[in-house]
N, C-alpha and C positions, 0 to 999 in steps of 0.2 A: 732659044727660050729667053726671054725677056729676065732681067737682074731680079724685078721687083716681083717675081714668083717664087725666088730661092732665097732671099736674105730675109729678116727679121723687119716688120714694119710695123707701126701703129695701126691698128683696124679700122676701116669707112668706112663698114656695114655693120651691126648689130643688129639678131635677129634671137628669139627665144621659140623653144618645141616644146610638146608635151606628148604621148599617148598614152593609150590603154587599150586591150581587148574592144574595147565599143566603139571608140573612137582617136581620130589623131587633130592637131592642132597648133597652129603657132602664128604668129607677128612677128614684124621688123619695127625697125626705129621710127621709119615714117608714117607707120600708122596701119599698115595693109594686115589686116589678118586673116587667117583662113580655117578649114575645120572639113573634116571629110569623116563620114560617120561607116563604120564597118557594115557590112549587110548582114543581117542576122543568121541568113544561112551559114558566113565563114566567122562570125563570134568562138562559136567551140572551133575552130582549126587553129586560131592566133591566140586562144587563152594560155600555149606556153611558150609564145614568140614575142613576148612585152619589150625584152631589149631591139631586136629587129625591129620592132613598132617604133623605140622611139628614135632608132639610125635612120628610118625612114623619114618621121619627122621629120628631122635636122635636114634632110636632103629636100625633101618638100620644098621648105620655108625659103631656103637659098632657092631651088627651084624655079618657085612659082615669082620671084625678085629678075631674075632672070629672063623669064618671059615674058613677064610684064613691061621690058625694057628698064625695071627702076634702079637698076646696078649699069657698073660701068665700065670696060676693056683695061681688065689688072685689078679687079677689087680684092680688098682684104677683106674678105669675112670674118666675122665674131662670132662663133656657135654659141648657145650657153642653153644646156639641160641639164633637168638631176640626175640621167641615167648613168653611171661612169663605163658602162660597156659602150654603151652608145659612141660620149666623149672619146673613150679611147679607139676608137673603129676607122672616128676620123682621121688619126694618122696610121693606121696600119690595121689593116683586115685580114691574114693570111687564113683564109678558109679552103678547104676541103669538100669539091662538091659534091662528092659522095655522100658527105656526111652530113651537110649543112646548106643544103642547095638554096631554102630561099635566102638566108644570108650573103651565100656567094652571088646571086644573083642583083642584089641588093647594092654590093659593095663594086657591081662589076659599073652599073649601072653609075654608083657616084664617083666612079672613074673617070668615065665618060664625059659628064658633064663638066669635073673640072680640067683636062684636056680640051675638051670642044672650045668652055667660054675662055679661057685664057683666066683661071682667078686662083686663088690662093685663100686658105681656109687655117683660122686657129679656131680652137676650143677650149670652152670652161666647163667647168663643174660648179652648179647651184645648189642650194638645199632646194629641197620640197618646196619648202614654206616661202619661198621666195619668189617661184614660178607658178603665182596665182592665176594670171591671167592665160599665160597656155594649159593651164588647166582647167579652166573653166570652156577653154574652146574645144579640148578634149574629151570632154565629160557635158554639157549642159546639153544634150539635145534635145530637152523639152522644151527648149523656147526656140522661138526663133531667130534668124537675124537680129531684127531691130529690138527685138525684146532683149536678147545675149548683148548687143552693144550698149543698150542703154544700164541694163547690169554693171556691167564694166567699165563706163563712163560716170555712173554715179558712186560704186561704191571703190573700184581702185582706180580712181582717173588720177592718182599721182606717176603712174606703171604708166600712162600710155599718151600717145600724143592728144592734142585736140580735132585732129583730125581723123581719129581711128573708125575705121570701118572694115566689115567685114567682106570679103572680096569670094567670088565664087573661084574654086580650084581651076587651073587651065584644062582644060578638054585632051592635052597631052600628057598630065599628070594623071585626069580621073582613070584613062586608056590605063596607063602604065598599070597604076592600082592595083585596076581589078585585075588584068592579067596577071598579077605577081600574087592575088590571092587566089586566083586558082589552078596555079601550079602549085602553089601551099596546100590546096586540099590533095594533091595528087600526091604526095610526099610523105615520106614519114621520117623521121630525124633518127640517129644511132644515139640511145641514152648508154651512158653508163652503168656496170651493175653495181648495186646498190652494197656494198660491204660493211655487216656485221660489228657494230662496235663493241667492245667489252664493255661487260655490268659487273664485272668483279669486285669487291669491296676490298680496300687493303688492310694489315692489322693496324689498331690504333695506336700512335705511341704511347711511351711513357710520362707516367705524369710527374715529370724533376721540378715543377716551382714549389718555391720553399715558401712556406706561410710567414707574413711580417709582423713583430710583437710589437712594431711602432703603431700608435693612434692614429686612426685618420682624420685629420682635421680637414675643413672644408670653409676657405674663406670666400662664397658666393654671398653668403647672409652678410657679409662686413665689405661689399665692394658697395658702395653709397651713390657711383655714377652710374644716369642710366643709360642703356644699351637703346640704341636706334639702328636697326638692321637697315640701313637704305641702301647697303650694295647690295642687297636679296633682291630689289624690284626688278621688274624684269626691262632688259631694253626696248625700245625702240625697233619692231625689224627692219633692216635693210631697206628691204622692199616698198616699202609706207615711206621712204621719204623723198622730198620734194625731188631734189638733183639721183635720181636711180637709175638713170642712164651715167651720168657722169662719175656715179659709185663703181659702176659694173666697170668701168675702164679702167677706174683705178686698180680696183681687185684686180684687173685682167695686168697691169703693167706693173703692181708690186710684185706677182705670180714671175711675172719673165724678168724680173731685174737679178731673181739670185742667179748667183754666180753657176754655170753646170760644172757636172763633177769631173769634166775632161776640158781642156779648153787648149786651142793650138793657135798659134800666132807668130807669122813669120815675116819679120823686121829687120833687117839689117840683118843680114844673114842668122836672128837668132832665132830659137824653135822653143816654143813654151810646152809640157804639156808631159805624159808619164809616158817613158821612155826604158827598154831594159837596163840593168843591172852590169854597167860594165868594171869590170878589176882595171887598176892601174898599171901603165904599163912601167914606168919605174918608179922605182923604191924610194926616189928624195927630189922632191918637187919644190921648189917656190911657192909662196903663198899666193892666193891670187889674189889680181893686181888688180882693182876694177877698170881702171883705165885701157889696161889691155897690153901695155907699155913694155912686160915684161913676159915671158915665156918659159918654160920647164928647163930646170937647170940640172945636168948627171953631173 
């Protein structure tokens, strides 16, 4: 296995998802976007599979980059949606297929794919309000194409390249699809049973403040400067500004710069990192030396 699939790297690829029950949706950096609308007959089978919908997404979008040829042998992928099941599925799905078959099938599936291409995948977490435009390819299907692009070219053409269009799904994705919705109609998932919260009211305590015999004065009438709330305005979103590709990397490379809560590093024979709890073996030690120059003395 190639280095540049297991160590930490800068992302080439940037791509955004969105779904819902009606439909799913998304775009990359260079402009490709796509949109696949649910058939109405499987709408009521995926209205309680939204997370699944938007793992699917995410898989799509990489996907359909894929076979397009517009990715490359070793890419780093950028996911970025607001579902955080989603987000989180991409590094670890351990599902149950008894329990959760189209998920396992889902997660078996974006296995596959990145085994096959040779690529490597990080993910973000977006608010809502930031993933306009995979939302609108998730959701607008009263217009069509060239009406949805010109949408989205006129009113958030700061979100998208100039060359964005919308691209018809591959004929191996639409396959996959449907087949994966109609084992979803054939399925029924294990819910949990629903447990009883308590409505009991507690007694109210006692009431120990002590009334004050001091005056309340109030010097609002006698403050003569006036008050200008201009940090209440609201900002700017994100998403609306010019360089929103070049945001989203940052966000994505402040995210990976803290420090993690385990860290091992082995250097000149030293080992960084939590380690058990060993006792001393004698009783009167030297100080240590940092040089190293000196050794435990009985």
């Amino acid at each position: 296995m190639s280095i540049n699939l297991i160590t930490y790297r800068r992302p080439s690829f940037l791509c955004w998802s969105d779904a819902c029950p009606e439909g799913l949706g998304g775009f990359d950096l260079m402009g490709f976007a796509w949109r696949f609308q649910i058939p109405a007959e499987f709408r009521e089978v995926v209205k309680q599979k939204n997370n699944c919908l938007e793992f699917i997404a995410i898989i799509i979008t990489i996907w359909q980059a894929i076979l397009g040829s517009r990715s490359n042998q070793e890419e780093c992928f950028l996911s970025l949606g607001d579902n955080s099941s989603a987000v989180g599925w991409l590094h670890k799905a351990s599902v149950d297929p008894a329990k959760n078959l189209p998920l396992f099938l889902v997660a078996r599936t974006f296995a596959q794919i990145i085994l096959t291409n040779n690529i490597c995948i990080y993910s973000q977490h977006i608010p809502g309000i930031s993933n306009k435009i995979a939302d609108a390819l998730s959701r607008r299907f009263d217009l069509n194409d060239d009406q949805l692009t010109s949408l989205i070219n006129s009113s958030i053409y700061l979100q998208v390249q100039s060359s964005f269009k919308l691209c018809p799904i591959h004929p191996v994705i639409n396959s996959w699809m449907t087949c994966w919705l109609q084992k979803c109609s054939g399925t029924r998932e294990l819910h949990k049973t629903q447990k009883t919260k308590r409505v009991e009211c507690g007694e109210d305590g006692l009431n120990i403040q002590i009334p004050s015999d001091s005056a309340m004065i109030s010097g609002w009438k006698d403050y003569a400067q006036n008050i200008e709330f201009t940090l209440l305005e609201p900002l700017q979103p994100p998403s609306d500004e010019e360089n929103f590709p070049v945001q989203t990397r940052k966000a994505w490379l402040l995210q990976q710069s803290k420090r993690p809560w385990q860290n091992w590093v082995r250097s000149l024979g030293q080992t960084w990192g939590t380690t058990p709890h060993m006792e001393a073996v004698h009783s009167v030690c030297t100080p240590y030396l940092p040089d190293n120059s000196r050794g435990c003395e009985i």
